[in-house]
C-alpha positions as CSV (number, residue, x, y, z in Angstrom):
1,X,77.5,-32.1,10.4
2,X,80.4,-30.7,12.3
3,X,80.3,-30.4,15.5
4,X,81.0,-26.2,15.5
5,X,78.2,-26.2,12.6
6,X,75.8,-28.0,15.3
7,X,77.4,-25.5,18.0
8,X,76.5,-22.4,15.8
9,X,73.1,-23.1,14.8
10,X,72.0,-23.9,18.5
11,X,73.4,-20.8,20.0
12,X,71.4,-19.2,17.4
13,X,68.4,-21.2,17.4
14,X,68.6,-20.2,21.8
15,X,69.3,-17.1,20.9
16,X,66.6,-16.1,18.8
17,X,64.2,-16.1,21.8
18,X,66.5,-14.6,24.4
19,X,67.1,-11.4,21.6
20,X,63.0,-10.9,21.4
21,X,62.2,-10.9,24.8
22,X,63.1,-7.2,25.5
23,X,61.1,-6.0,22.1
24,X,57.9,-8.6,23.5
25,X,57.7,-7.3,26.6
26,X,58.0,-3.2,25.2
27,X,54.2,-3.3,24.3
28,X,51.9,-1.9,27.2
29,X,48.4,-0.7,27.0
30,X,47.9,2.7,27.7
31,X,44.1,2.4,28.8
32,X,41.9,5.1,27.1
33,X,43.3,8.4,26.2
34,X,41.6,10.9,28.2
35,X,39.9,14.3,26.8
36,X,37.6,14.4,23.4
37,X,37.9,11.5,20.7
38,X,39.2,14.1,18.2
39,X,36.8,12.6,15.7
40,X,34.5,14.3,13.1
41,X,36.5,16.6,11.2
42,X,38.9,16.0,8.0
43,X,42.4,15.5,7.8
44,X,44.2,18.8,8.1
45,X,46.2,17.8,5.1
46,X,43.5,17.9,2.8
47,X,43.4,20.4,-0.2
48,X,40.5,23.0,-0.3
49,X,38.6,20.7,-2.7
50,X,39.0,17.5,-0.6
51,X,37.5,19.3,2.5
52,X,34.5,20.3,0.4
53,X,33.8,16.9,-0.7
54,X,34.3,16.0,2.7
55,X,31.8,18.3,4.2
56,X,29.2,17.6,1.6
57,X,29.8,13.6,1.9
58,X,28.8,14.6,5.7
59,X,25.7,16.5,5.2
60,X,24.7,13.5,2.9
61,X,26.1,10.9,5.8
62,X,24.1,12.7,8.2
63,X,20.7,12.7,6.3
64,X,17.8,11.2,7.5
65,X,16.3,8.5,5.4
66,X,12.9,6.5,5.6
67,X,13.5,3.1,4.9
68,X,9.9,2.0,5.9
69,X,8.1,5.5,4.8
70,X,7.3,6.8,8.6
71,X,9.3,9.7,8.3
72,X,9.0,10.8,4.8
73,X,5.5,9.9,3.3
74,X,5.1,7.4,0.7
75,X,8.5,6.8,0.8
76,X,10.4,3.8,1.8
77,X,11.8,1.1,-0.2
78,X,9.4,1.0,-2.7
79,X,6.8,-1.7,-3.8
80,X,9.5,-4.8,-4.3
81,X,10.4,-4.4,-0.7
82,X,7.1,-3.5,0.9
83,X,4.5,-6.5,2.4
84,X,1.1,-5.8,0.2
């Protein structure tokens, strides 16, 4: 190799990690954002239709379903999953 070829690739071999120093030391941690999580609702971009599938895909979320038959009766998993 020549010796500018060797002198070229180390300065930029050095200064790959020099360059990236400012951009690794820009990332901070804010903490937790203060105030309500903002959470719950749908995307204010959605179309009419999208925000009624997204309210009944709630409703159904938010259900309460017996799994062991407590709540609900006769109800649970059914007879594959129950001990008798």
């Amino acid at each position: 190799m020549k010796p500018w070829n060797v002198l070229a690739a180390t300065l930029c071999i050095s200064l790959v990690p020099l360059l990236s120093t400012g951009t690794l030391q820009a990332q901070r941690d804010h903490g937790p954002r203060g105030g309500s999580a903002g959470a719950g609702s749908y995307y204010h971009t959605l179309n009419p239709n999208e925000q009624t599938f997204f309210n009944q895909a709630l409703l159904r979320f938010q259900e309460v379903d017996s799994v062991s038959g407590t709540i609900e009766k006769g109800v649970g998993l059914g007879p594959t999953f129950q001990r008798q």
